[in-house]
VOVEX-925275 format. One line per 3 residues: their letters; for each residue x, y, z of C-alpha. Coordinates in nm, 4 decimals. Layout:
<rs>
A = X Y Z  ...
</rs>
This chain:
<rs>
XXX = -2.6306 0.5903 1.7703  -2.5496 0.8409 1.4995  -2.3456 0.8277 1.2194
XXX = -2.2520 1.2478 1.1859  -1.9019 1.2796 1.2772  -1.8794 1.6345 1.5140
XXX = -1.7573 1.9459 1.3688  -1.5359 2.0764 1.6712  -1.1749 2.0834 1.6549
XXX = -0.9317 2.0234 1.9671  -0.8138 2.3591 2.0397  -0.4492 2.2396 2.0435
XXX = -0.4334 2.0256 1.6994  -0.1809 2.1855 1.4980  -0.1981 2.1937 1.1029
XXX = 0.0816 2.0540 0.9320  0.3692 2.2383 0.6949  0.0240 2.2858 0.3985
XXX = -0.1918 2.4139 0.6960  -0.3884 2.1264 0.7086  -0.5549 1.9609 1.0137
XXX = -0.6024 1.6120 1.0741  -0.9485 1.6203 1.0556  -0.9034 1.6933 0.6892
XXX = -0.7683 1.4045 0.5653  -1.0574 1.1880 0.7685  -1.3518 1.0640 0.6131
XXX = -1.7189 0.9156 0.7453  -1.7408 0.7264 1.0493  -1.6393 0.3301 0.9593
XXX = -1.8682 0.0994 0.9403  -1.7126 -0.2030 1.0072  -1.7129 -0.4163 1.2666
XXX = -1.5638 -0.3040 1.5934  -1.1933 -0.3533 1.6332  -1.1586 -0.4030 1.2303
XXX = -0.7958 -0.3769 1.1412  -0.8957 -0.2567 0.8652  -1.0113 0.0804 1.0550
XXX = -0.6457 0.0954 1.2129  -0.4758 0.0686 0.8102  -0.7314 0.3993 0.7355
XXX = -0.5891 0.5535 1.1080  -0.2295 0.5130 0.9692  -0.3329 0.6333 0.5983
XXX = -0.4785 0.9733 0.7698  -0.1279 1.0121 0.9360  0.0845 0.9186 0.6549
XXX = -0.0887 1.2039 0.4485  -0.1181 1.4411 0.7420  0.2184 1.4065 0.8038
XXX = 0.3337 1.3912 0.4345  0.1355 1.7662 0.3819  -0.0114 1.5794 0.0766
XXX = -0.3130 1.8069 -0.0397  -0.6374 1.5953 0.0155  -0.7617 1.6751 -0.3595
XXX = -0.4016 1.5385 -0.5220  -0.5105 1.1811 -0.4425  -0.7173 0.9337 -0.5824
XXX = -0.8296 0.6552 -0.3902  -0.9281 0.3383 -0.5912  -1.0449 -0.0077 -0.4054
XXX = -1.2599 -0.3252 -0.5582  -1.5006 -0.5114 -0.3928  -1.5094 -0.6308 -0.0216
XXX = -1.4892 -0.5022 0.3283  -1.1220 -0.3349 0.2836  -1.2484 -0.2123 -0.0356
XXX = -1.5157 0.0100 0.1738  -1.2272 0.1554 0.3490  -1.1217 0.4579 0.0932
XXX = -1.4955 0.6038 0.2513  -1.3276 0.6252 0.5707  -1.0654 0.8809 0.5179
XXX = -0.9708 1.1698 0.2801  -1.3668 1.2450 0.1806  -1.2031 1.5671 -0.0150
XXX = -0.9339 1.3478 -0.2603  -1.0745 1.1807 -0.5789  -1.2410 0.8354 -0.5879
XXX = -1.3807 0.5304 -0.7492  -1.4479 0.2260 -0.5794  -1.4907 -0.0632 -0.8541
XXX = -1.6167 -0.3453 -0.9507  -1.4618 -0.6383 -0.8363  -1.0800 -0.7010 -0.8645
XXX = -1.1017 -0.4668 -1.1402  -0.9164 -0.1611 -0.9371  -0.5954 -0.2212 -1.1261
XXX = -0.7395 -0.1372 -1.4737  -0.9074 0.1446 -1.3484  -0.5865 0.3058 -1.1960
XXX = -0.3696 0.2145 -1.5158  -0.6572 0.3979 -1.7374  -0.6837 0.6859 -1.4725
XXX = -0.3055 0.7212 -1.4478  -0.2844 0.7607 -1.7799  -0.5152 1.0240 -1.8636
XXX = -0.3716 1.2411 -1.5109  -0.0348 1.1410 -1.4287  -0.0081 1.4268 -1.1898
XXX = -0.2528 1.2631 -0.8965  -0.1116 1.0342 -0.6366  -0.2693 0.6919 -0.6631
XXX = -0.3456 0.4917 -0.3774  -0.5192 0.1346 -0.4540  -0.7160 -0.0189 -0.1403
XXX = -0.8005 -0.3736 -0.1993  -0.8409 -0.7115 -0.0135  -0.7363 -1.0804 -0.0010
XXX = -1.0122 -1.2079 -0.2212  -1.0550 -0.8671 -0.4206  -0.6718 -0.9035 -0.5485
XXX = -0.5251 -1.2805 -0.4729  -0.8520 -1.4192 -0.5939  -1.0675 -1.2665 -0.8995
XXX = -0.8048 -1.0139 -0.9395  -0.5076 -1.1836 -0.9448  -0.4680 -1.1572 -1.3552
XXX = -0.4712 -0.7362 -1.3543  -0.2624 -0.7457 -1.0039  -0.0195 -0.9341 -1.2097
XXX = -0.0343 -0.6649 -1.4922  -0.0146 -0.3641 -1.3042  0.2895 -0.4989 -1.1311
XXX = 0.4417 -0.5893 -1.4692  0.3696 -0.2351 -1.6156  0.5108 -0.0463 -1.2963
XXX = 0.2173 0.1412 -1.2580  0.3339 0.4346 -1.0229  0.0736 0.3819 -0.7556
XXX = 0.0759 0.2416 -0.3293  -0.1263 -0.0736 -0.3764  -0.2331 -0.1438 0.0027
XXX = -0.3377 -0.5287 0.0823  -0.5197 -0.5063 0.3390  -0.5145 -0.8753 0.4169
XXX = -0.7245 -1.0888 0.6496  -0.7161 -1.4498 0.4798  -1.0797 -1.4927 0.4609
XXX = -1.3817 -1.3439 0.2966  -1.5644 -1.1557 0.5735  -1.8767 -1.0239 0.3440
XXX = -1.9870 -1.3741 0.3132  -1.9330 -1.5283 0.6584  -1.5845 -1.6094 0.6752
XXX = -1.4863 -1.8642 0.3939  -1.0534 -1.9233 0.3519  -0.9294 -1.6989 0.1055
XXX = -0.6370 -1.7852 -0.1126  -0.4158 -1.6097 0.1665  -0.4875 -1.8374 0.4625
XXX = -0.1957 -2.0608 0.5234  -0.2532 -2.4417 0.5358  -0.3635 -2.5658 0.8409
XXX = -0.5132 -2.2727 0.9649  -0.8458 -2.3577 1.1666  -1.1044 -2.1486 1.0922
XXX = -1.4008 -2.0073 1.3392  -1.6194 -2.2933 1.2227  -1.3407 -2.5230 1.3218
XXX = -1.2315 -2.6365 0.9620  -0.8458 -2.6812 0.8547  -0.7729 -2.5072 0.5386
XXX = -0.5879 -2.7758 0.3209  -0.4657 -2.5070 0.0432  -0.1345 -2.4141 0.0389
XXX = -0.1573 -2.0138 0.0633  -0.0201 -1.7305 -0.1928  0.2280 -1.5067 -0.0386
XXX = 0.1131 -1.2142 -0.1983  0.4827 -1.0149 -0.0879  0.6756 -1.2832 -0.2231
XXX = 0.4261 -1.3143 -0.5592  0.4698 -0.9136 -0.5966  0.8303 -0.9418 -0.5709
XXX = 0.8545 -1.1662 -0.8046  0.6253 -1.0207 -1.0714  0.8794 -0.7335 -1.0697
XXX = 0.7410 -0.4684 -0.7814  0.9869 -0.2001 -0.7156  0.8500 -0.1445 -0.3444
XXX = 0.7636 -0.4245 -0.1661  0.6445 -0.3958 0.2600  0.4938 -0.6133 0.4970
XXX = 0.3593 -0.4979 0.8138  0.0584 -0.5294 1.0781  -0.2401 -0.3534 1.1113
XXX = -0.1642 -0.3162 1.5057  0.1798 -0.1427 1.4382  0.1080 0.1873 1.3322
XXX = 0.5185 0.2503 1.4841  0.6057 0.0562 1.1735  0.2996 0.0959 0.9359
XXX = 0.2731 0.5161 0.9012  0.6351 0.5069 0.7727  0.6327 0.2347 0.5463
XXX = 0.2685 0.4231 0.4115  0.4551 0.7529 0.3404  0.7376 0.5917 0.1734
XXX = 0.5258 0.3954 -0.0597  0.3587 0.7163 -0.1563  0.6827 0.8877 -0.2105
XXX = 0.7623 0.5927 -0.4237  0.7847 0.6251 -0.7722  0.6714 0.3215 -0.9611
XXX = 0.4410 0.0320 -0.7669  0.4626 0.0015 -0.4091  0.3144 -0.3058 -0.2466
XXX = 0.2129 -0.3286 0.1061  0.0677 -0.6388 0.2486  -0.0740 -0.5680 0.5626
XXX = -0.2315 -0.8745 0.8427  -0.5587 -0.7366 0.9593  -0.7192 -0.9859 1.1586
XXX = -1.0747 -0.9719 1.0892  -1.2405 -0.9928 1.4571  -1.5920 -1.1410 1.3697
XXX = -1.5054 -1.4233 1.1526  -1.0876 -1.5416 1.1621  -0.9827 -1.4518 1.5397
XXX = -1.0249 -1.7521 1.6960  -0.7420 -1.9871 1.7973  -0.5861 -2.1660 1.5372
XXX = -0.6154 -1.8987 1.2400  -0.2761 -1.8047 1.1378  -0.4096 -1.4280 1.0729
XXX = -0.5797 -1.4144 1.4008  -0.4359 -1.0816 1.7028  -0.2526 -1.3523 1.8799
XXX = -0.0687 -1.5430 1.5865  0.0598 -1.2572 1.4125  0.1461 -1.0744 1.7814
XXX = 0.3695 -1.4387 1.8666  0.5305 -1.5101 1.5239  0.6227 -1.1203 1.3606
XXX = 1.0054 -1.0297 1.3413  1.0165 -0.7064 1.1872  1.3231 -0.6411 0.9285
XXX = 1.4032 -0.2727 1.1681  1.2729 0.0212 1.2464  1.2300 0.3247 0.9627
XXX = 1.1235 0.6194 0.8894  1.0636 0.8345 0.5697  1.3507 1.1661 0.5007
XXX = 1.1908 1.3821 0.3362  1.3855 1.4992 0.0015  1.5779 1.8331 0.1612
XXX = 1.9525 1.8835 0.1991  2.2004 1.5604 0.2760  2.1999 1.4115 0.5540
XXX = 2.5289 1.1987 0.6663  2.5200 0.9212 0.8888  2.7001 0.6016 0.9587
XXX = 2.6660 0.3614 1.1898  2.8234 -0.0196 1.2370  2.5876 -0.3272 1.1144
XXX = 2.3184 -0.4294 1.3513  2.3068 -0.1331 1.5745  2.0545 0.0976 1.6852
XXX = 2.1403 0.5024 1.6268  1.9347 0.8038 1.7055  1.9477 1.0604 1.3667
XXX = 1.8177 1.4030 1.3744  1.6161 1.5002 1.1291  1.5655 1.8487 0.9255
XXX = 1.2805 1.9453 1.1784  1.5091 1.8752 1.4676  1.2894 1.5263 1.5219
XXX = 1.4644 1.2260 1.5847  1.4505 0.8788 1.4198  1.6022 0.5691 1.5453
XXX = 1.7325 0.3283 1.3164  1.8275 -0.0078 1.2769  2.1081 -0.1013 1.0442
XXX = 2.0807 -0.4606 0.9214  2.3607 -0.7451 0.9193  2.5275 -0.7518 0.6276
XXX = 2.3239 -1.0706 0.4927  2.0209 -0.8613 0.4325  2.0102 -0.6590 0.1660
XXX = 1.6527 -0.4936 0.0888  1.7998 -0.3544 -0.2214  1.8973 -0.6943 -0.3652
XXX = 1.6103 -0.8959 -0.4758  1.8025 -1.2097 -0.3775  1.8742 -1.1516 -0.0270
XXX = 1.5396 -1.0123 0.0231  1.3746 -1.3630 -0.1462  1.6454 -1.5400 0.0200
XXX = 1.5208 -1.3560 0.4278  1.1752 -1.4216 0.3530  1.1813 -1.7961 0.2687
XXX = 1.4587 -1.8120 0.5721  1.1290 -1.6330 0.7764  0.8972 -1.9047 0.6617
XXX = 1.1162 -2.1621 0.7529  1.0930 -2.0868 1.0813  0.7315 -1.9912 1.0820
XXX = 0.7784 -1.6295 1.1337  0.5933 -1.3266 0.9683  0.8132 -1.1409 0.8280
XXX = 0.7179 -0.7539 0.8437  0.8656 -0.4017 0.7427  1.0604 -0.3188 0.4447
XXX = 1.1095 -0.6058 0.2150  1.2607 -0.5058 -0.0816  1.3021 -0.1723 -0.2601
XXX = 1.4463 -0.0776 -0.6180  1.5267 0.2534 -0.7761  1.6840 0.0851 -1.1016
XXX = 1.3277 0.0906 -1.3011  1.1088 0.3216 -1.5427  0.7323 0.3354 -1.4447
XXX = 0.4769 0.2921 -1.7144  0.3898 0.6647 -1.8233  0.8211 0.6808 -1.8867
XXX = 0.8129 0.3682 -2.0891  0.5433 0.4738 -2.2779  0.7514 0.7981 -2.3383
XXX = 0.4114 1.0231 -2.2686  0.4237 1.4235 -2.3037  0.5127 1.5854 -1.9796
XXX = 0.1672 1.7543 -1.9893  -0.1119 1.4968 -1.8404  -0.3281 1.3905 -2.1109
XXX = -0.6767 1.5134 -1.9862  -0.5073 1.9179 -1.9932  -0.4021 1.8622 -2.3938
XXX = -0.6307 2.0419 -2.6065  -0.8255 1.9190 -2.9501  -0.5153 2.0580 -3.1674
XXX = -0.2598 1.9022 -3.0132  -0.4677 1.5902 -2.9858  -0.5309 1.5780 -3.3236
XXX = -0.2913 1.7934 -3.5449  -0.4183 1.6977 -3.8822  -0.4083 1.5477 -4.2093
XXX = -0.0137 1.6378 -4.2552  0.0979 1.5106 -3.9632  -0.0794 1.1869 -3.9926
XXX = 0.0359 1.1609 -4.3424  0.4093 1.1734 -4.2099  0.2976 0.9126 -3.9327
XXX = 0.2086 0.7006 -4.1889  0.4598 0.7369 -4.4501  0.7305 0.6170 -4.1403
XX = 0.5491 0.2809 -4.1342  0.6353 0.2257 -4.5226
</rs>
């Protein structure tokens, strides 16, 4: 078995509007166990930026600890990255977002990385807006260490040993919604129909973007009776509607009656289908959206796509009012001007 990915390209791949290829936003060959979720969230991240004509080297990839948190080696090996130590990503993006507010930041992290030891800097990065796509790639267990619940199984689910969890789970898009997230997704790591767009609008997102995505883990929370297994999540997912991301060009004008299904042609001549939602659900109203998601739980469904989105919100580096210039390109003098100017700093404070 080897481990060298091959060097050939298909002779009909076509580079996107940059002139990448595919093949450039990939990274080394996973890892993980076979039929991972996990390695079907890195497929959809590869096409989101593909298709996006993001430049590899304008991202940086952060993740924790844990077997999502090995994903970020699995695509874009040219972008910036720093895997950390555990649930500790969040403090690492804040403090890297604030020296280069220019990158895009995408955060890769887990169940047990975030819900679990990381909950308290989750929280905080939420709470800050830090302008970043935080990915969950959520499985409900802890599949470096054989398997044990996670704070995201649900209660009752029957694990591979054959135990019920009695915990009440967190719902980690519910949680982010109500710490104050101004993107907030749910999808499925077998959807890439519904995942790829959801990925390129949280990266076109300006502020936090949450997506909490099931990925089954297939070794160790498959089996009958887990409530994150293929089958579960296949039975009981009712998707808010199909989307896709517009890029920012010239107006498009389109309306449609509530609860259809329209075809709209895009800028590139490609069409999109999409599903306007009754008038009840409102993913722009943090209400409605709280009020359809404990409506899904109700009736035991998962409830997947496009939660809730804001645009009514300052992200942290416009709160903190920073220079338009990222701070790791200002030089010594403007970094420190001298004794004059800190004399007139300090005389405002008497």
């Amino acid at each position: 078995m080897t481990y060298i990915k091959p060097a050939f390209r298909h002779p009909s791949a076509q580079p996107n509007a940059i002139g990448y290829y595919k093949k450039d936003y990939e990274g080394a060959l996973s890892t993980l166990c076979a039929g991972c979720g996990h390695d079907s969230i890195n497929g959809a991240i590869v096409q989101a930026c593909f298709e996006l004509a993001i430049e590899p080297h304008r991202i940086a990839k952060l993740s924790g600890i844990g077997c999502s948190s090995k994903s970020p080696t699995y695509f874009m090996s040219k972008s910036h990255g720093f895997n950390t130590v555990h649930g500790r990503m969040p403090s690492v993006a804040t403090g890297a977002q604030l020296a280069n507010k220019d990158l895009i930041y995408l955060g890769v992290s887990g169940d047990g990385d975030t819900v679990s030891i990381g909950m308290g800097q989750f929280a905080h990065a939420i709470r800050r807006n830090l302008n970043m796509l935080y990915i969950l790639m959520n499985n409900g267990c802890y599949g470096l260490t054989k398997g044990q619940d996670s704070a995201t199984a649900d209660a009752g689910s029957i694990s591979k040993g054959g135990n019920s969890n009695p915990f009440q789970a967190i719902d980690i898009a519910s949680l982010g919604m109500e710490l104050g997230a101004t993107y907030v997704a749910r999808s499925f790591s077998g959807d890439k129909a519904q995942l790829i767009p959801l990925i390129k609008a949280g990266l076109a997102h300006k502020g936090f973007a949450l997506i909490d995505v099931i990925s089954p883990c297939v070794t160790f929370n498959n089996n009958a009776g887990s409530t994150k297994s293929y089958d579960y999540t296949r039975e009981h997912i009712e998707a808010t509607g199909s989307i896709d991301l517009v890029p920012m060009k010239s107006e498009i004008v389109h309306d449609q009656p509530t609860g259809t299904t329209q075809s709209i042609t895009l800028h590139d001549d490609d069409e999109i289908a999409v599903h306007k939602l009754h008038r009840e659900w409102d993913p722009t109203d943090k209400q409605s959206a709280s009020a359809r998601m404990n409506r899904a739980k109700a009736d035991g469904e998962i409830l997947t796509g496009l939660i809730y989105v804001s645009n009514d919100y300052n992200d942290l580096v416009g709160m903190l009012n920073m220079s338009e210039r990222p701070m790791n390109e200002l030089t010594e003098k403007e970094l420190c001007p001298g004794q004059k100017v800190l004399d007139e700093i300090n005389a405002g404070f008497r």
